[in-house]
SEKOLPA-250162 format. One record per residue: residue number from 1; chain; x, y, z of N, C-alpha, C in turn. Coordinates in Angstrom, 1 decimal. Layout:
// residues N
> NUM	A	X	Y	Z	X	Y	Z	X	Y	Z
...
//
This chain:
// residues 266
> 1	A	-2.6	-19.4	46.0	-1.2	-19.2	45.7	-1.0	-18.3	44.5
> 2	A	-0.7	-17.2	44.9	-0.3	-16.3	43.0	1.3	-16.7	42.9
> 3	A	1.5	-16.5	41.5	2.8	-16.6	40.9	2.6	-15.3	39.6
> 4	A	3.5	-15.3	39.0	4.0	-14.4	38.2	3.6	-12.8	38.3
> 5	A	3.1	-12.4	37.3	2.5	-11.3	37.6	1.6	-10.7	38.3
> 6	A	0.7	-11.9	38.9	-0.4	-11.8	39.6	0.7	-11.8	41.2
> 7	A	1.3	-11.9	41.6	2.0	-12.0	42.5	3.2	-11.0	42.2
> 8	A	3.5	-9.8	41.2	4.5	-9.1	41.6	3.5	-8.2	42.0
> 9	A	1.5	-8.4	41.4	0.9	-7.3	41.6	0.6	-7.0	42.7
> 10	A	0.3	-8.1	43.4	0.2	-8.3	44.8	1.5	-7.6	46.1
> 11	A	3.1	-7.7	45.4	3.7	-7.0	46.2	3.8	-5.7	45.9
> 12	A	3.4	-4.8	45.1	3.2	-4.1	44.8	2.2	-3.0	45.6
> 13	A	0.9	-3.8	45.7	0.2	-3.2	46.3	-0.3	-3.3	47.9
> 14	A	0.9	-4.2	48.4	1.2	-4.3	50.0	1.3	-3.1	50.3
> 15	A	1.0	-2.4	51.5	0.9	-1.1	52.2	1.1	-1.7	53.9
> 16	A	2.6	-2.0	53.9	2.7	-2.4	55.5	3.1	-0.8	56.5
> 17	A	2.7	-0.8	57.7	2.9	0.5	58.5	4.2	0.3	57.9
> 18	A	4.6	1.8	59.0	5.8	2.1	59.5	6.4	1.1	60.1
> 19	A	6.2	0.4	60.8	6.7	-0.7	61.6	6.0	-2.3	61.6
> 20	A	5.5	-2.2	60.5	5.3	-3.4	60.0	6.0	-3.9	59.2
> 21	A	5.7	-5.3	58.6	6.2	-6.2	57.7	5.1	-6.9	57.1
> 22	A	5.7	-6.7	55.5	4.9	-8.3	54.9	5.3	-9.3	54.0
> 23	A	5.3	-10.4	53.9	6.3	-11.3	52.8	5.5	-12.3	52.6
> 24	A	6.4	-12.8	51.4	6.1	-13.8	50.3	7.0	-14.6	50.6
> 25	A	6.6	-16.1	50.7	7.4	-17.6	50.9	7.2	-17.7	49.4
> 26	A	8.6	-18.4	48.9	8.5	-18.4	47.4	9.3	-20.1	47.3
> 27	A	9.3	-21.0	48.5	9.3	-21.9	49.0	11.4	-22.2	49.5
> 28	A	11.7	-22.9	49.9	13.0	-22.9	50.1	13.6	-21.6	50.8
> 29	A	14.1	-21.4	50.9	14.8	-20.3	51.6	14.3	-18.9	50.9
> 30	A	13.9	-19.2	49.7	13.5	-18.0	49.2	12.3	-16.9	49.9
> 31	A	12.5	-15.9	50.3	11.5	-14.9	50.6	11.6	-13.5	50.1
> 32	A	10.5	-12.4	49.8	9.9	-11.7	49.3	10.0	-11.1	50.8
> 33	A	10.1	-9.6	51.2	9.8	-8.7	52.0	9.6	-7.3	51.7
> 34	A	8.3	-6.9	52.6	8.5	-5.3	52.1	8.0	-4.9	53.5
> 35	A	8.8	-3.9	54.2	9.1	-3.2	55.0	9.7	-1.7	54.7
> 36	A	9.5	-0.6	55.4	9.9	0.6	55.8	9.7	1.4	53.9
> 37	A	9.0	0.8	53.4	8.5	1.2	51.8	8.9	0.7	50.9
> 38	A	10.1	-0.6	50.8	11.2	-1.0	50.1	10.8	-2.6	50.5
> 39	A	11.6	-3.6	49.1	11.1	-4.6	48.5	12.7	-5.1	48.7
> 40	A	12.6	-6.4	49.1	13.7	-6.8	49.5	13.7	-8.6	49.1
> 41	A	14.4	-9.2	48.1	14.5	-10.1	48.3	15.6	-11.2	48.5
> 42	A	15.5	-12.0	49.4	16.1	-13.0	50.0	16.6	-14.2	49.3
> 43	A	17.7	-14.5	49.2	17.8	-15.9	48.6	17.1	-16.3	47.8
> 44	A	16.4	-15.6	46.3	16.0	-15.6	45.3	16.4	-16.9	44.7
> 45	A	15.1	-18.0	44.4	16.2	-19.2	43.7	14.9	-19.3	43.1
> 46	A	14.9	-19.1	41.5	14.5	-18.9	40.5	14.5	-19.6	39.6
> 47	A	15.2	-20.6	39.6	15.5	-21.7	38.7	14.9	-22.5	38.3
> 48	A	14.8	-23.0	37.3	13.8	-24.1	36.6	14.6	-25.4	36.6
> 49	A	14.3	-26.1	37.3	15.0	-27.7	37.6	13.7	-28.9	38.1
> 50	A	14.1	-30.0	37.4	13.5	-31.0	37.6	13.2	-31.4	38.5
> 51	A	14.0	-31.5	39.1	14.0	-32.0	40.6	12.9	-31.2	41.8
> 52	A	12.7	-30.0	41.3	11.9	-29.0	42.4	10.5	-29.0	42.4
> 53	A	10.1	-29.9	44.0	9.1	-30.0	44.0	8.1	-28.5	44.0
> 54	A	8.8	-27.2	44.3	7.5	-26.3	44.2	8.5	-25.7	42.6
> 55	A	7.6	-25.5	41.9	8.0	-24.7	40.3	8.4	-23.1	41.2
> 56	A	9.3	-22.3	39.6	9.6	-21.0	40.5	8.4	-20.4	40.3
> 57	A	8.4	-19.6	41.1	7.1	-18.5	40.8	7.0	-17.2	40.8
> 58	A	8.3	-16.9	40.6	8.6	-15.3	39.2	9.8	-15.9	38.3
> 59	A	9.2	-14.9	37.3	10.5	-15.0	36.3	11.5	-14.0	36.9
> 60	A	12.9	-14.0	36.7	13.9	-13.2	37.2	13.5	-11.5	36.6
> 61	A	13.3	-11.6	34.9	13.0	-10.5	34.2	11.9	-9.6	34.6
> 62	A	10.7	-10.5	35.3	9.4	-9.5	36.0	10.0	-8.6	37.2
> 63	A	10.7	-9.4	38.1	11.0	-8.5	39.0	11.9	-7.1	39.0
> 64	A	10.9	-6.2	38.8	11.3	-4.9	38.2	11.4	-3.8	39.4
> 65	A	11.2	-4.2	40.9	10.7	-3.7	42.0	11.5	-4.3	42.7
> 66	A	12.9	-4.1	42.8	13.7	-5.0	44.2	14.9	-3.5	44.7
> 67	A	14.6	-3.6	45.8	15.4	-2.6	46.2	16.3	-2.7	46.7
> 68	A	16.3	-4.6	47.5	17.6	-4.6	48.2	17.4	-6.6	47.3
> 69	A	18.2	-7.0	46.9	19.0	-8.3	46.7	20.0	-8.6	47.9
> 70	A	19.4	-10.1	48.8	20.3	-10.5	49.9	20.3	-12.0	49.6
> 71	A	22.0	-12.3	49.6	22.4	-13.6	49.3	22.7	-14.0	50.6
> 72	A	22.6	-15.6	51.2	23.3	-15.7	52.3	24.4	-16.3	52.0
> 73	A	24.5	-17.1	51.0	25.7	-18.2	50.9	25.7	-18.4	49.3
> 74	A	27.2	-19.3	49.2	27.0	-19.7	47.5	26.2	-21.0	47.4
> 75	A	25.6	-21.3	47.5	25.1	-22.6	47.0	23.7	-22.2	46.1
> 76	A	23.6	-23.3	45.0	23.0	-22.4	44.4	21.6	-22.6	44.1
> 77	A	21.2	-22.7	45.5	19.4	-22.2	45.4	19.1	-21.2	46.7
> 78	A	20.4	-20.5	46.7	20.7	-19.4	47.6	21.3	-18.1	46.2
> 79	A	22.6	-17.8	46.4	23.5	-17.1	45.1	22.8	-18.0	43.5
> 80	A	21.4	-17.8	43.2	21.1	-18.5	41.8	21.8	-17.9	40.6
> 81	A	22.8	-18.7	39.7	23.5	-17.9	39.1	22.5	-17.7	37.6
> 82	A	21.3	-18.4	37.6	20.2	-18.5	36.9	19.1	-17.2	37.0
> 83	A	19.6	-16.7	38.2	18.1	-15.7	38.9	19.2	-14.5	38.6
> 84	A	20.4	-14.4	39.1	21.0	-13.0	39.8	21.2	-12.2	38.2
> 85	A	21.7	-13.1	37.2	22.3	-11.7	35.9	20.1	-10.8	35.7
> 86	A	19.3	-11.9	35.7	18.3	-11.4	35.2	17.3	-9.8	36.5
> 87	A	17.4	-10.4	37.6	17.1	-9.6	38.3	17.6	-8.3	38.4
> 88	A	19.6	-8.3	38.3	20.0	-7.1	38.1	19.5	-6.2	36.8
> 89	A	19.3	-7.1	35.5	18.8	-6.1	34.5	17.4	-5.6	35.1
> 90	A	16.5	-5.9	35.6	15.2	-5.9	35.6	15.4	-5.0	36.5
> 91	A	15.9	-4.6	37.8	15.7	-3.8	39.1	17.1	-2.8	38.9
> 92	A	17.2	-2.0	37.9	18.5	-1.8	37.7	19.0	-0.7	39.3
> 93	A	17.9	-0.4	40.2	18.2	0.3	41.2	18.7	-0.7	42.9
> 94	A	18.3	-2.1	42.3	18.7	-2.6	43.0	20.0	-2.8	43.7
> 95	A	20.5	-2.5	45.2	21.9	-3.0	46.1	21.8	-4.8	46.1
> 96	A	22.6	-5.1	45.8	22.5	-6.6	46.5	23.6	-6.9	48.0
> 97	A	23.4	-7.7	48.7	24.5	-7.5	50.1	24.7	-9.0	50.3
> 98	A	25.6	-9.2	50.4	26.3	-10.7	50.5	27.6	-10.6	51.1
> 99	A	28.1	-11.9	51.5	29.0	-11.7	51.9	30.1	-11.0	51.7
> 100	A	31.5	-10.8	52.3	32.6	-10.1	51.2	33.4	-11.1	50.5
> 101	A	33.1	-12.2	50.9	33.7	-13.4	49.9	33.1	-13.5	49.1
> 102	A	32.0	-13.3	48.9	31.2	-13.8	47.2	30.9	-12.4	46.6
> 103	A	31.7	-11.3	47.0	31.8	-10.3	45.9	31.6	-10.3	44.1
> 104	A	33.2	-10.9	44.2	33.4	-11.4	43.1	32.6	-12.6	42.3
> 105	A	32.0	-13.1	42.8	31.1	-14.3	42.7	29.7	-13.5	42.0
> 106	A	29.5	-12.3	42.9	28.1	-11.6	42.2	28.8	-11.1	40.8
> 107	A	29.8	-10.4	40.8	30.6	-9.5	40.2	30.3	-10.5	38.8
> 108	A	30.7	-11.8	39.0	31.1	-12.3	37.8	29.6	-12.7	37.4
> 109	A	28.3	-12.5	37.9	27.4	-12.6	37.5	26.6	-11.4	37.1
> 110	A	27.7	-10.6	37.1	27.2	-9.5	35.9	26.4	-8.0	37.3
> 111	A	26.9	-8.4	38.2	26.3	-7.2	39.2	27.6	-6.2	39.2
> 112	A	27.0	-4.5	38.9	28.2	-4.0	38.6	28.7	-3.6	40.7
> 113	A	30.2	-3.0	40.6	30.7	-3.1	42.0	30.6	-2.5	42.7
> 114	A	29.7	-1.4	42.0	28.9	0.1	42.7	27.6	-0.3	43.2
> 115	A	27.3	-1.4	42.8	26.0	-2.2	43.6	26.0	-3.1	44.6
> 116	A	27.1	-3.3	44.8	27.3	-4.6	46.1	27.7	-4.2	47.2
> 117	A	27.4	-4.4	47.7	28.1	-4.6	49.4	28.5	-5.7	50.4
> 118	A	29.3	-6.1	51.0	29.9	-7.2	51.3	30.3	-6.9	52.6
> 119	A	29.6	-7.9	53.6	30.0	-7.9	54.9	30.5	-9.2	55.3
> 120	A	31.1	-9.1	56.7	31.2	-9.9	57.4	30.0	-10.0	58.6
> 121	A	30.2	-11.0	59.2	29.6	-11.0	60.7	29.7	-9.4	61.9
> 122	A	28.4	-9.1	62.1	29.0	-7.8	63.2	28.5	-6.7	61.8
> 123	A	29.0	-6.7	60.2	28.7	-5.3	59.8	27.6	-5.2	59.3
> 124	A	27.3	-3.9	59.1	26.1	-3.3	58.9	26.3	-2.3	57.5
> 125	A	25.0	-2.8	56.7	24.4	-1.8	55.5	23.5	-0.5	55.3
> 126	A	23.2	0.2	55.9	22.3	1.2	55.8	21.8	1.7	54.4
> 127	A	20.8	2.1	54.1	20.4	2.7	52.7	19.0	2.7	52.7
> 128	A	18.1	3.7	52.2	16.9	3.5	51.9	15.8	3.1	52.9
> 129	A	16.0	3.9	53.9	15.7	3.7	55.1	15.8	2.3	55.6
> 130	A	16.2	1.2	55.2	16.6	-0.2	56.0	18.2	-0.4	56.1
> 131	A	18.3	-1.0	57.4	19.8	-1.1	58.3	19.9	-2.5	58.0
> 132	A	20.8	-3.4	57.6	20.7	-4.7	57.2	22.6	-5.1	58.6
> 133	A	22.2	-6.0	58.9	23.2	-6.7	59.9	23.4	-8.0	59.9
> 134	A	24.8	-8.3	59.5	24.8	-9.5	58.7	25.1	-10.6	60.3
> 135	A	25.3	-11.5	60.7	25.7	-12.8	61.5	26.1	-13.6	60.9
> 136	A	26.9	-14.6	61.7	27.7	-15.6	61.0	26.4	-16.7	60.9
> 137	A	26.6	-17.2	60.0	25.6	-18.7	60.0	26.8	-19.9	60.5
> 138	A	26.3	-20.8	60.4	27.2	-22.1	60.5	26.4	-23.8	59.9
> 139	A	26.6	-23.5	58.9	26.2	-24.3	57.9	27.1	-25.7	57.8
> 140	A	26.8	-26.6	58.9	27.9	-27.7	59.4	29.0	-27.3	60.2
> 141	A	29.7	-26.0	59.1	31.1	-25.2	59.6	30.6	-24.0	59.8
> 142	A	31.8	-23.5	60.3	31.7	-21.9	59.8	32.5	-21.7	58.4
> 143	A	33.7	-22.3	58.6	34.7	-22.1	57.6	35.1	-20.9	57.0
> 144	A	35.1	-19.8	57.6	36.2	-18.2	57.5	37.4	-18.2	57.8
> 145	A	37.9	-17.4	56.6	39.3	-17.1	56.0	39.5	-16.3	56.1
> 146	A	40.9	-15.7	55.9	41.1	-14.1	55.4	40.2	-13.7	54.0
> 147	A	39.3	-14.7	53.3	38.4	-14.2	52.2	36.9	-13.8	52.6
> 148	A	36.9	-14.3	54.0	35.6	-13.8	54.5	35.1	-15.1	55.3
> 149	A	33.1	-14.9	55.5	32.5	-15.6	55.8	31.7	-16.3	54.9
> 150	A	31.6	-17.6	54.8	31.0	-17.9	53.6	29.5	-18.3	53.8
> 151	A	29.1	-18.3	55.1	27.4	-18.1	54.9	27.2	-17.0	56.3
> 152	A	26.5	-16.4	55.9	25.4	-15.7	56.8	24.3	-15.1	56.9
> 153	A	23.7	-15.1	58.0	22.4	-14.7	58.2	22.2	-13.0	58.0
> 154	A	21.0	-12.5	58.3	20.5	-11.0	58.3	19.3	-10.9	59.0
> 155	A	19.6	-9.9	60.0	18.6	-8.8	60.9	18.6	-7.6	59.8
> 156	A	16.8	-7.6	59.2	16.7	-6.5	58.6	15.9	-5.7	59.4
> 157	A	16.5	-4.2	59.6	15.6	-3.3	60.6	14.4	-2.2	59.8
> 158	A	14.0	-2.0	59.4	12.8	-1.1	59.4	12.3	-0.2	60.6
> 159	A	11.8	1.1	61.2	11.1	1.4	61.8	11.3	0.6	63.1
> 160	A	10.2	-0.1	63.7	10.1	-1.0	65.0	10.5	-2.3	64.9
> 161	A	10.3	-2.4	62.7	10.3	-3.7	63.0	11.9	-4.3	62.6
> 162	A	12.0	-5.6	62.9	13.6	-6.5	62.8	12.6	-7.8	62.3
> 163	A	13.6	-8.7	61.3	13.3	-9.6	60.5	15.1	-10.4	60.3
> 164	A	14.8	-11.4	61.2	15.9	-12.3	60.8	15.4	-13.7	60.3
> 165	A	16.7	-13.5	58.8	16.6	-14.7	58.3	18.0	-15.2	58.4
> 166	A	17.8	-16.9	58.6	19.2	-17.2	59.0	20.4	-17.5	57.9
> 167	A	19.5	-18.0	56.9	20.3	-18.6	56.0	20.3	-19.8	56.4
> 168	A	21.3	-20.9	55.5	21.3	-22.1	56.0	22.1	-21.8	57.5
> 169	A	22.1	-22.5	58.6	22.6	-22.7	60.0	22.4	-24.1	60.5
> 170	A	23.7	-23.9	61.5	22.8	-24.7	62.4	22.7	-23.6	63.6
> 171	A	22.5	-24.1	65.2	22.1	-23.1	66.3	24.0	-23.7	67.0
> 172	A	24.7	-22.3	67.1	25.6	-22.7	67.9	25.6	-21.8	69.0
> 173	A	26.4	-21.8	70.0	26.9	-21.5	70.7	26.8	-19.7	70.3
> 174	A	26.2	-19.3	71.2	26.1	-17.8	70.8	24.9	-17.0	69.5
> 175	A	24.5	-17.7	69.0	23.3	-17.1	68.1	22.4	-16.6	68.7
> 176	A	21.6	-17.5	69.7	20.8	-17.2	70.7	20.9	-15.9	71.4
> 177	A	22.0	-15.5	71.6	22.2	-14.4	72.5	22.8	-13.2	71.5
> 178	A	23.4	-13.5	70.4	23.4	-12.5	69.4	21.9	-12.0	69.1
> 179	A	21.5	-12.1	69.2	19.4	-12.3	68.3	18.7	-11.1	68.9
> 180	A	19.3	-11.3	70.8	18.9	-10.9	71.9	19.1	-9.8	71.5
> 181	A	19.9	-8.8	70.9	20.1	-7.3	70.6	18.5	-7.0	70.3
> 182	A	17.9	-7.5	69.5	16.9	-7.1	69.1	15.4	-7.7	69.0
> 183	A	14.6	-7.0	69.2	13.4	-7.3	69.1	12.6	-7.8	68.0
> 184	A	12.7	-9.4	68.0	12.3	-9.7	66.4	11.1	-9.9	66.2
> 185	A	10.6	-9.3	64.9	9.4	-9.1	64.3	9.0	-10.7	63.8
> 186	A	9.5	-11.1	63.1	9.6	-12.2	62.2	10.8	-13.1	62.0
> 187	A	11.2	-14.3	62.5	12.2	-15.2	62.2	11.8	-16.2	61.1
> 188	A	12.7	-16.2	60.0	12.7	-17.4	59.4	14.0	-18.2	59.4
> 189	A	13.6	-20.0	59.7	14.4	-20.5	60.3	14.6	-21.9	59.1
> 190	A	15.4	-22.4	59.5	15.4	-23.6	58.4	15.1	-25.3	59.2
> 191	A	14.3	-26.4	58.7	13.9	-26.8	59.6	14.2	-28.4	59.4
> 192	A	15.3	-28.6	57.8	15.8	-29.9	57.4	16.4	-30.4	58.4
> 193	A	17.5	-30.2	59.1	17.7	-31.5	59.9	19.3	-31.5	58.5
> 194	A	19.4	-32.5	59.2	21.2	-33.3	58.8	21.2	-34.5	59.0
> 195	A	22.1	-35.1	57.9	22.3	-36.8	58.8	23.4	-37.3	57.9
> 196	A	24.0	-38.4	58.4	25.4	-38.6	57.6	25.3	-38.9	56.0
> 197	A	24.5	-39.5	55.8	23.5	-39.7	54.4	24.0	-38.4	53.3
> 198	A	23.1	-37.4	53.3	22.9	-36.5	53.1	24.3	-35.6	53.2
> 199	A	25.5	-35.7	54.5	26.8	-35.3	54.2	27.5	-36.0	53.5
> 200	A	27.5	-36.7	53.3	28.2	-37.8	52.1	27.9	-37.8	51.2
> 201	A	26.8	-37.3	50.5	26.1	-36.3	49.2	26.6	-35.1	49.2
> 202	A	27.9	-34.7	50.2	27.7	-32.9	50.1	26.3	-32.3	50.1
> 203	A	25.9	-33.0	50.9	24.4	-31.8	50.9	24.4	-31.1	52.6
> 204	A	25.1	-30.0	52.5	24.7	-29.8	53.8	24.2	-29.7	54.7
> 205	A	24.2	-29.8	56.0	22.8	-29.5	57.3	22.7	-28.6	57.5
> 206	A	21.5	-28.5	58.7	21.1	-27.1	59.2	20.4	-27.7	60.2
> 207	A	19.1	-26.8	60.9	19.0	-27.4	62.1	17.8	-28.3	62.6
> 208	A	17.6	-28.9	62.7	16.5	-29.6	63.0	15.1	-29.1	63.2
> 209	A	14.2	-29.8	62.9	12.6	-29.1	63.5	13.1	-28.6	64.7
> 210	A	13.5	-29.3	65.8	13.4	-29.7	67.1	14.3	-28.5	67.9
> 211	A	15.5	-28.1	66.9	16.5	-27.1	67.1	16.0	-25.8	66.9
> 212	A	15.3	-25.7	65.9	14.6	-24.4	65.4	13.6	-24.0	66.2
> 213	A	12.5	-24.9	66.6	11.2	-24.8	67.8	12.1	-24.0	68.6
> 214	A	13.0	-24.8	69.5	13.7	-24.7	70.8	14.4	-23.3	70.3
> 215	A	14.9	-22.8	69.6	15.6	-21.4	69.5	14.4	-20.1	69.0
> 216	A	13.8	-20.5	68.3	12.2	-19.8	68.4	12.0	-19.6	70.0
> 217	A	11.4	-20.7	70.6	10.8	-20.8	71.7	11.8	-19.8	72.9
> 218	A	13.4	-20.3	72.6	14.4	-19.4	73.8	14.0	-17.6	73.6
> 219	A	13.9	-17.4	72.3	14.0	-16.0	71.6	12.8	-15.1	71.6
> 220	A	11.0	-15.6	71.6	10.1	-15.4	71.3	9.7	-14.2	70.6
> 221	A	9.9	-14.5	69.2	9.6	-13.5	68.2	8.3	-13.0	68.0
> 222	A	8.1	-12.3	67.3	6.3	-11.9	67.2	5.9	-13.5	66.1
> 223	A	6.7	-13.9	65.2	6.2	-14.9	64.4	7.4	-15.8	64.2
> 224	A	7.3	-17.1	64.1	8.5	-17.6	63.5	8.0	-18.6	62.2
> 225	A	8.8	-18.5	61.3	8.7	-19.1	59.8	9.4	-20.3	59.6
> 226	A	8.8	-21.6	59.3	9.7	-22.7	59.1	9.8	-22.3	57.3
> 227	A	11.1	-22.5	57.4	11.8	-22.9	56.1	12.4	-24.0	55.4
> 228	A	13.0	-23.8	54.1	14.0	-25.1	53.7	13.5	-26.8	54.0
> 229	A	12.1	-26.9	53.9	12.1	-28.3	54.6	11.1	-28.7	53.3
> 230	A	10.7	-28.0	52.1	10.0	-28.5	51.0	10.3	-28.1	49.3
> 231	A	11.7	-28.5	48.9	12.2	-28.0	48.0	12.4	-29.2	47.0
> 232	A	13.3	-30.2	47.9	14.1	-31.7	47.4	13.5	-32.6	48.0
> 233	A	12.9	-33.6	47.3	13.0	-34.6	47.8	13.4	-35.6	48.7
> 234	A	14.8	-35.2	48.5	16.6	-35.9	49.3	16.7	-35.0	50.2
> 235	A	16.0	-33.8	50.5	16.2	-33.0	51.5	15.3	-32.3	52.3
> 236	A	14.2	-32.5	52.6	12.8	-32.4	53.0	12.5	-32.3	54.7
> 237	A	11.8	-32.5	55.0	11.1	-32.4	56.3	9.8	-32.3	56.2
> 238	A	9.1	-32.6	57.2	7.9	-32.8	57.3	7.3	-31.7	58.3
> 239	A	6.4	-30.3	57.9	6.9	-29.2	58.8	5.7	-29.3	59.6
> 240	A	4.8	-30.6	59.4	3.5	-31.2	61.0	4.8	-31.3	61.9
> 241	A	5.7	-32.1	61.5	6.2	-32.4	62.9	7.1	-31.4	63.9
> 242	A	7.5	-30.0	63.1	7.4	-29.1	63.6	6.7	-28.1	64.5
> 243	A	5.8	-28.3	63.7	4.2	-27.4	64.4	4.0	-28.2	65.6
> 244	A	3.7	-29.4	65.3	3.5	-30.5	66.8	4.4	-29.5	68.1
> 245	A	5.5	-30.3	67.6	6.5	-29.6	68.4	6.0	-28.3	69.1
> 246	A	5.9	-27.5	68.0	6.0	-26.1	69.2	4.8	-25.9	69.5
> 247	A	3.8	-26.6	69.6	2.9	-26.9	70.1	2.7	-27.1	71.3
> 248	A	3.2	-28.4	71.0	3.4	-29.1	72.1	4.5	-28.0	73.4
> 249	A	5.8	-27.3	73.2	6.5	-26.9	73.8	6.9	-25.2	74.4
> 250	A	6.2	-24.9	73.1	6.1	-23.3	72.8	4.8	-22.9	72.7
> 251	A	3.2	-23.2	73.4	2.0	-23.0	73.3	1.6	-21.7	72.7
> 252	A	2.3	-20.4	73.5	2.0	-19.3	73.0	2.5	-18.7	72.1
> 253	A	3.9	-19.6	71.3	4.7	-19.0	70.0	3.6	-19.1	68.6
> 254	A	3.4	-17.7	67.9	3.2	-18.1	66.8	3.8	-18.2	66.3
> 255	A	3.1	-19.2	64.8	3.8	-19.6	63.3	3.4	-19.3	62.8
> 256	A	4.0	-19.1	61.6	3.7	-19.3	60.6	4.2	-19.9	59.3
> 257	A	2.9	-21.4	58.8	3.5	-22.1	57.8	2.2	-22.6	56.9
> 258	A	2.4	-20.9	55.9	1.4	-20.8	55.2	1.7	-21.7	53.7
> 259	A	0.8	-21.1	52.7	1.4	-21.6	51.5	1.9	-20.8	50.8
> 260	A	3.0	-21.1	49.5	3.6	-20.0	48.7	3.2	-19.3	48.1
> 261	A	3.6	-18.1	47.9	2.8	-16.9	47.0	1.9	-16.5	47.7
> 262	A	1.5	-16.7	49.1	0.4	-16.0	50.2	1.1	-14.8	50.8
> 263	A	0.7	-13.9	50.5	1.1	-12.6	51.4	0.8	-13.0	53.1
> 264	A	1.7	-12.5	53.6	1.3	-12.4	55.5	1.6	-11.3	55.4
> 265	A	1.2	-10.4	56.5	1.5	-9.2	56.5	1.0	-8.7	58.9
> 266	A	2.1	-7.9	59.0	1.7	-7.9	60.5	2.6	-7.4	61.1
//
């Protein structure tokens, strides 16, 4: 497992094709991507808290190499308001893309407004040779307003390859067939599960081992990535019993559920 420097040197010196991909699990929803020559990171949660069973493993200030910053939602080991003012100083060439509700949300974290971009479900970012496409998540709800969507996922395109990460979700009605547009390289999926417990803490759901296998297995990606299931304690999963699963149901789906700070690359 590298962390700090030894791990930004490592993204660094990734050389994926044209139509390849390679990333860093930085545990929780967080991921590291470099595709089509450009460094992309995902739900950056950076924070130093007690409670976290994996420690972070960059400082905000090292990352001096981000070309694209992607938030899915405000919660905050998604939107870190601990990670975002330091990253922007460090990558000062950095876009970040978030919803159009949490504009102002980056804004007030110090990202200037010539850097952001804000979609809904359906829009599209282009820049630097990657096409980013945002989808609605549904994180218990959907809950959109005339202020926007307040979580969503992203199809990032490179070359041949597509990389969807969901954000928190659950699988509703139509994801499945939204997905279908494209040929996915790599899914990362979330794998906690829900239960009334846990909603009565405000702690959100998302979709189950069992939900995630089964929408992997409908979709058959080149790889799928369990996520979110080793962060909290109060919020965990056990990701054998995933693997089982698509094992058991999905024989010829690969996974991948390596350890953090391991480059994959493919």
């Amino acid at each position: 497992m590298l962390t700090g420097q030894a791990l930004i040197a490592d993204i660094d010196a990734a050389r994926p094709g044209q139509d390849q991909v390679a990333f860093w699990w930085l545990g929780q929803h967080s991921v590291v991507l470099k595709m089509g020559g450009r460094v992309l990171y995902i739900d950056p949660y950076l924070k130093p808290d007690e409670r976290r069973l994996v420690k972070p493993m960059l400082k905000p200030e090292d990352v001096k190499h981000a070309d694209f910053v992607l938030c899915t939602h405000d919660h905050g080991d998604h939107i870190d308001p601990a990670a975002i003012p330091g990253l922007a100083a460090a990558s000062p060439g950095a876009r970040f893309v978030v919803s159009r509700r949490h504009l102002g949300r980056l804004a007030s974290l110090g990202v200037a407004e010539a850097r952001l971009a804000g979609l809904d479900p359906g829009g599209v970012f282009e820049g630097g040779g990657i096409r980013i496409t945002a989808l609605a998540s549904k994180h218990e709800f959907f809950e959109n307003d005339e202020r926007g969507w307040p979580f969503l996922g992203f199809v990032i395109e490179a070359g041949k390859a597509a990389v969807y990460h969901s954000g928190d979700t659950l699988v509703y009605d139509g994801l499945a067939a939204a997905l279908k547009a494209w040929r996915l390289s790599v899914m990362f999926l979330p794998i906690n599960g829900r239960d009334a417990a846990r909603y009565r803490r405000n702690c959100l759901g998302n979709m189950t081992y069992q939900e995630a296998a089964d929408l992997a297995g409908e979709l058959a990606p080149g790889w799928v990535v369990p996520c979110h299931y080793d962060m909290f304690a109060h919020n965990s999963e056990d990701v054998g019993k995933f693997l089982d699963y698509m094992s058991a149901k999905f024989p010829g789906q690969r996974v991948w559920a390596g350890r953090h700070g391991e480059r994959w690359m493919g």
